[in-house]
NUZA-321798 format. One record per residue (C-alpha): residue in one letter; x, y, z. Coordinates in steps of 0.05 Angstrom, whole numbers, padded with zeros to 5 digits, always signed. Each point is the difference from the previous one (the first is absolute). Example, Ala and Ser with C-alpha at 12.3 -4.5 7.8 and 13.67 -1.06 7.14 Angstrom:
! residues 2
A+00246-00090+00156/S+00027+00069-00013/
! end
This chain:
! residues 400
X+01183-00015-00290/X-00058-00030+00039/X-00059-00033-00034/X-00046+00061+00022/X+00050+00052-00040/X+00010-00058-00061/X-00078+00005-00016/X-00007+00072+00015/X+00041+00009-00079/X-00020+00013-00059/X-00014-00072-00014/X-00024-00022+00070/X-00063+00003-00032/X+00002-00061-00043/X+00048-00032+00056/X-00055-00001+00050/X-00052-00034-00059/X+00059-00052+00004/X+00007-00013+00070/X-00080-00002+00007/X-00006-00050-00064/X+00053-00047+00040/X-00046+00012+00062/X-00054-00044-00031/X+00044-00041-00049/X+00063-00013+00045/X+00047-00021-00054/X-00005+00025-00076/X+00040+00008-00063/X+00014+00069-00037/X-00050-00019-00051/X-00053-00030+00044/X+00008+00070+00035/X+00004+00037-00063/X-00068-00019-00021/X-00031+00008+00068/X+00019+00068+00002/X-00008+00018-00076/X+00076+00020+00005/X+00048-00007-00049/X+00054-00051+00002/X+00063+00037-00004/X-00033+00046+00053/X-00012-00057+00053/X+00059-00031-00016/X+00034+00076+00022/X-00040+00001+00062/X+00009-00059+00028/X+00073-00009-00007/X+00013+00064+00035/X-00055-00028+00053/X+00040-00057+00005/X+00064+00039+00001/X-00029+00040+00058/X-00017-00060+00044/X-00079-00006-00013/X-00006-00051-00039/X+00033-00070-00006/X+00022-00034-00064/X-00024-00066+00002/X+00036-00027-00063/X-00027-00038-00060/X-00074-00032-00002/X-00024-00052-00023/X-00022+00004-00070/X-00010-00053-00064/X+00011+00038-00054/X+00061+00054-00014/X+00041+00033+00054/X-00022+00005+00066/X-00008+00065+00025/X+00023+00018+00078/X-00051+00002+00062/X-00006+00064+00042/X-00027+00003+00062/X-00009+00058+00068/X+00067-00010+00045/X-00043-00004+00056/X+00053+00038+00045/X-00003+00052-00035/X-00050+00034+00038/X-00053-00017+00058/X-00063+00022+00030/X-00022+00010+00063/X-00076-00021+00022/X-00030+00037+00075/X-00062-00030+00009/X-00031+00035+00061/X-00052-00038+00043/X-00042+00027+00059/X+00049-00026+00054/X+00056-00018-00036/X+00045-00005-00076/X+00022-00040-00040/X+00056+00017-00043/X+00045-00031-00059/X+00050+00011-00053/X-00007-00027-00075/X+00057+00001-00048/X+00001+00014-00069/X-00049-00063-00022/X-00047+00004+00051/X+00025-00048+00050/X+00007+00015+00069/X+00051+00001+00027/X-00015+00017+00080/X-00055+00006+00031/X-00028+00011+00082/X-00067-00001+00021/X-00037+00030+00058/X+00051+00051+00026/X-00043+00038+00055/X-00001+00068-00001/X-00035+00058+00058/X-00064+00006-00030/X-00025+00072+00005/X-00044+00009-00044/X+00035+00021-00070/X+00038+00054+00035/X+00068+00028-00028/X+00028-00034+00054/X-00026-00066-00020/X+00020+00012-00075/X+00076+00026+00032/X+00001-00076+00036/X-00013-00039-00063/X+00041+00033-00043/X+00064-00017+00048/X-00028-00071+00006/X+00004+00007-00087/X+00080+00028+00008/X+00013-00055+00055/X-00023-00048-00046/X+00040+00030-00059/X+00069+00008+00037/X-00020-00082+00024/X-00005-00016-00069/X+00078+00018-00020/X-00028+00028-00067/X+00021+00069-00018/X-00051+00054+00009/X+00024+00029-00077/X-00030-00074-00022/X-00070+00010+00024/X-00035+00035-00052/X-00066+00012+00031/X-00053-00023+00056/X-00071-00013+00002/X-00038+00010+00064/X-00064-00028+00012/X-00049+00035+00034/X-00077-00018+00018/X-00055+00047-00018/X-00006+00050-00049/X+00067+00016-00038/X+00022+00032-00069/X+00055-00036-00029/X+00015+00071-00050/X-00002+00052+00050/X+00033-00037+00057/X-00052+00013+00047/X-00040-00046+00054/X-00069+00027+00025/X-00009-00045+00049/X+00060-00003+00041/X+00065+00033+00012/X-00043+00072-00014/X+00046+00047+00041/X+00029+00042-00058/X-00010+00032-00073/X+00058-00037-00027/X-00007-00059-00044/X+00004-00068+00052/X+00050-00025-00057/X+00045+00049+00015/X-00003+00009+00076/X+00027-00077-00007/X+00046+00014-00046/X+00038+00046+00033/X+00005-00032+00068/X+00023-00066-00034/X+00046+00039-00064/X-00038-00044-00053/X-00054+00016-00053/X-00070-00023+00024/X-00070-00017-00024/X-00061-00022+00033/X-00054-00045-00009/X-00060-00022+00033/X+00018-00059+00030/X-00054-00039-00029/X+00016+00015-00073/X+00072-00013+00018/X-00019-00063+00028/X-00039-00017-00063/X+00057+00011-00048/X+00048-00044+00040/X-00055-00061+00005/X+00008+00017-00078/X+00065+00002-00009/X+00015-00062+00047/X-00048-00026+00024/X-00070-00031-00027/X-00001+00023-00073/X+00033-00061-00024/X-00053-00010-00072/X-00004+00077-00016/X-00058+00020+00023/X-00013+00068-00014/X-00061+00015+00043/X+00006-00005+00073/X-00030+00023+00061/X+00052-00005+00065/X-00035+00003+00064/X+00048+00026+00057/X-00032-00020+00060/X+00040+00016+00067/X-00014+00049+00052/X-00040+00039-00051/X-00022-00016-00070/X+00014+00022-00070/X+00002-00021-00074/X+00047+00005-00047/X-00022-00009-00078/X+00030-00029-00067/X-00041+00024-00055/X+00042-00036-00073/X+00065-00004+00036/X+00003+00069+00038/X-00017+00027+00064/X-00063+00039+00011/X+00022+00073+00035/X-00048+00034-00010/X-00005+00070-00015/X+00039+00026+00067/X+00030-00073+00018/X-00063-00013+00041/X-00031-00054-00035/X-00016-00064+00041/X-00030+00030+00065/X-00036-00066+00006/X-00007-00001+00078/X-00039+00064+00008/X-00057-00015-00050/X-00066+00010+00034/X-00018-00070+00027/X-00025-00011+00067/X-00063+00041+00035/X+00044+00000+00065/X+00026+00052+00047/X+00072-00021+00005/X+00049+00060-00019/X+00048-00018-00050/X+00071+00035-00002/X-00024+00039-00059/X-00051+00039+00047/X-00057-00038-00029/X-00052-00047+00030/X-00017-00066-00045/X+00071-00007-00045/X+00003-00068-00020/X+00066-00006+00038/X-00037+00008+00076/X-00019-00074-00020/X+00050-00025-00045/X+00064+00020+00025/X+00060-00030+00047/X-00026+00060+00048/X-00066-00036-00012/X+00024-00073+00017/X+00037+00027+00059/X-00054+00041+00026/X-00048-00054+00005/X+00037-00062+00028/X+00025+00036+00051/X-00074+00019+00015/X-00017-00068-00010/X+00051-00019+00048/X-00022+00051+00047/X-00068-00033+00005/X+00027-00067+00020/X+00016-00031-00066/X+00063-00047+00003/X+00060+00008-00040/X+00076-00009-00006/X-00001+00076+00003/X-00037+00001+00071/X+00053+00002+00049/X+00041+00051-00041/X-00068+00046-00007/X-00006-00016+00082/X+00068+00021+00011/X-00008+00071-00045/X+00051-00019-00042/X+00011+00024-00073/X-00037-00056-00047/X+00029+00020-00072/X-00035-00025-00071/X+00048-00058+00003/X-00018-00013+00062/X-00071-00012-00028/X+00030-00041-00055/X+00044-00048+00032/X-00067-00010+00048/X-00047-00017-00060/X+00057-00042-00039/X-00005-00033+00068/X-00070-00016-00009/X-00033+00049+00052/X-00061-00007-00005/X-00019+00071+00015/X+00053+00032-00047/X-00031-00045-00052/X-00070+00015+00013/X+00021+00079-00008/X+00048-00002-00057/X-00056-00041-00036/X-00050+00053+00011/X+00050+00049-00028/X+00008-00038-00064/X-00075-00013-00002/X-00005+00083-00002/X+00057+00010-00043/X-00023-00049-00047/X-00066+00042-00014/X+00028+00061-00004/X+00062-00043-00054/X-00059-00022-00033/X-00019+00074-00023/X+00064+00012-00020/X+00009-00060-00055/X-00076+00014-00031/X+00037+00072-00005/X+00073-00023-00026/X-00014-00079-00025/X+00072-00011+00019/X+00049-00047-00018/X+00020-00014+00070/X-00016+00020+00076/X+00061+00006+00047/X-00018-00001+00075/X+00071+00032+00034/X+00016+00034+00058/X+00019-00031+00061/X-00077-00035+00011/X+00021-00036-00062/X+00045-00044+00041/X-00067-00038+00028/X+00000-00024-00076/X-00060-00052+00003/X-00035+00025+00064/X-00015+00069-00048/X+00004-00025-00067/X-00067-00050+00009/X-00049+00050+00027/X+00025+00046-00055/X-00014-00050-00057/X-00066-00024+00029/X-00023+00081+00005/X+00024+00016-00064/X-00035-00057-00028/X-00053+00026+00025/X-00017+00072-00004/X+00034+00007-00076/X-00028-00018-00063/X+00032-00067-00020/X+00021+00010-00071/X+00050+00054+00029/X+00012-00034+00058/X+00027-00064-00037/X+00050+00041-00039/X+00038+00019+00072/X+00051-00033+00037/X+00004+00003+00068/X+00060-00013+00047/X+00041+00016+00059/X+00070+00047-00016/X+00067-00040-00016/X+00044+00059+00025/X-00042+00013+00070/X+00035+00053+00040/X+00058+00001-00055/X-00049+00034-00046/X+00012+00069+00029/X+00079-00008-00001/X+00003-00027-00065/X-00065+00056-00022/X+00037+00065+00029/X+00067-00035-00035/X-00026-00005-00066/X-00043+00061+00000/X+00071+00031+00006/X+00026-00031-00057/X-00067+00008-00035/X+00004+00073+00007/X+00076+00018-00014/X-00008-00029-00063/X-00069-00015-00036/X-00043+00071+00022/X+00037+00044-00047/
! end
């Protein structure tokens, strides 16, 4: 029987309450788990022996304990089952494979694909990069028990659809995927996704359970943590941060609109204006390739400021000095815990991170202000991988 079929019995139920206790816990006794899950003893002990029996969990053998016998440690066979994670970008994915414990265990990034503007095409081309990628992985299809696909703008994680791209039928996105690729899918905004991976593995590391995440590359969003659980909203389209009203400008954003935060504070922003900068006779490490026409990518911009440009600086801290404002409103709003600036900007770490801070200090009110953290992502690009991974894994088994 595969694991799928195993939790789909009468008991699978309490099985999956199980397998999501030993995704926070990673190794437990019967009793420890017994009292988690207000279970009986004799009725854990059942379940997990026949979990055991069937390959999903391993017994650990005897723990350490003082007093009276010691009773055995369980924990998730981490082959057991895996997950795979599509994060789609504007030019390229990034894709990965988690096993049973959350680790992954491949991963590629930047695979280029023929943009064309989130035609069926386009969504036919990454799903065979996704089955490449499988069949590269030597891990039985049967094994991967779902996927989580990331994808920017508005998207609702319970119907399956995406509003703002891929819109070329009335089927559900989830399962368009699913049946080019022969595996169950969900989908996420790749923001939120991003924002439970940083959680999962990332920053969170004194459980904070209030936490803005700022995902700052070509465009902009926000994911939020409001006592330990993502903010969806009503239709999954909470944390539209980059199209507040912010600017009295006439640059149109993607949206349709003139003045979205995200015409200023954006990768699209950044890239926009140095190569106008450059294009008035400002000097940079970027000049000859912006003389020559050639493609100048995010990183591009990155590896430039990191390389102390002084015109990449000068931009990206007018960015941060923008973003931080706009942050600003957000923590009076929120008073969070912590302030996670991702996305691929985030890679600039200090260059961004001052001007933040010094705006934020600024234009919120200070007790609030002192209660926030504010610092660069630990995961970077990884967040999405390890965001569309776990969202799998989050889904499967905890939204039931």
């Amino acid at each position: 029987m595969t694991l799928a079929s195993i939790l789909n019995t009468e008991r699978g139920y309490n099985k999956k309450k199980i397998i999501t206790s030993f995704f926070y816990n990673l190794n437990s006794t019967i009793p420890e788990l017994a009292k988690e899950l207000n279970l009986s003893i004799p009725t854990v002990t059942k379940l997990v022996n026949e979990m055991v029996e069937d390959g999903i969990l391993n017994d650990y053998g005897k723990s350490e304990s003082k007093t009276g016998r010691k009773p055995s440690t369980y924990g998730l066979n981490p082959q057991s089952g895996y997950f795979l994670g599509i994060d789609v970008k504007k030019r390229h994915i990034n894709i990965g494979l988690c096993n049973f414990n959350g680790e992954i265990v491949r991963q590629d990034f930047e695979i280029a694909y023929t943009e064309q503007n989130s035609s069926i095409e386009e969504l036919h081309e990454i799903c065979q990069i996704a089955l490449d990628f499988i069949k590269g992985t030597g891990i039985e299809k049967s094994k991967i028990l779902n996927a989580g696909v990331n994808i920017s703008g508005r998207v609702n994680p319970s119907t399956g659809y995406s509003y703002s791209t891929f819109i070329f039928s009335e089927t559900p996105l989830t399962e368009i995927i699913s049946e080019k690729i022969g595996i169950p899918v969900c989908i996420e905004n790749d923001t939120r996704a991003m924002t439970y991976g940083e959680c999962m593995k990332g920053s969170i590391v004194n459980g904070e359970r209030n936490i803005l995440y700022v995902n700052l590359g070509w465009g902009l969003g926000l994911g939020i943590v409001i006592n330990g659980e993502l903010y969806e909203g009503k239709s999954g389209f909470a944390g539209e941060f980059g199209h507040i009203s912010a600017f009295d400008n006439e640059i149109l954003c993607h949206c349709g609109k003139k003045g979205c935060l995200e015409t200023e504070v954006s990768g699209w922003a950044l890239h926009r204006e140095i190569l106008s900068n450059i294009k008035d006779g400002k000097v940079s490490i970027l000049s000859q390739k912006a003389a020559n026409n050639e493609n100048i990518t995010l990183h591009d911009i990155i590896e430039a400021t990191n390389s102390e440009d002084f015109l990449c600086i000068d931009q990206l801290e007018v960015i941060g000095e923008k973003l931080g404002k706009q942050l600003a409103n957000m923590i009076n709003i929120f008073n969070p815990e912590l302030v996670v600036i991702g996305g691929t900007l985030s890679e600039a770490g200090e260059y961004l991170i001052q001007p933040i801070r010094q705006a934020v200090k600024k234009y919120s009110l200070k007790l609030v202000n002192s209660d926030s953290k504010i610092i660069c992502s630990k995961l970077h690009e990884k967040a999405g991988i390890i965001g569309a991974c776990m969202t799998a894994r989050r889904q499967m088994f905890e939204q039931h």
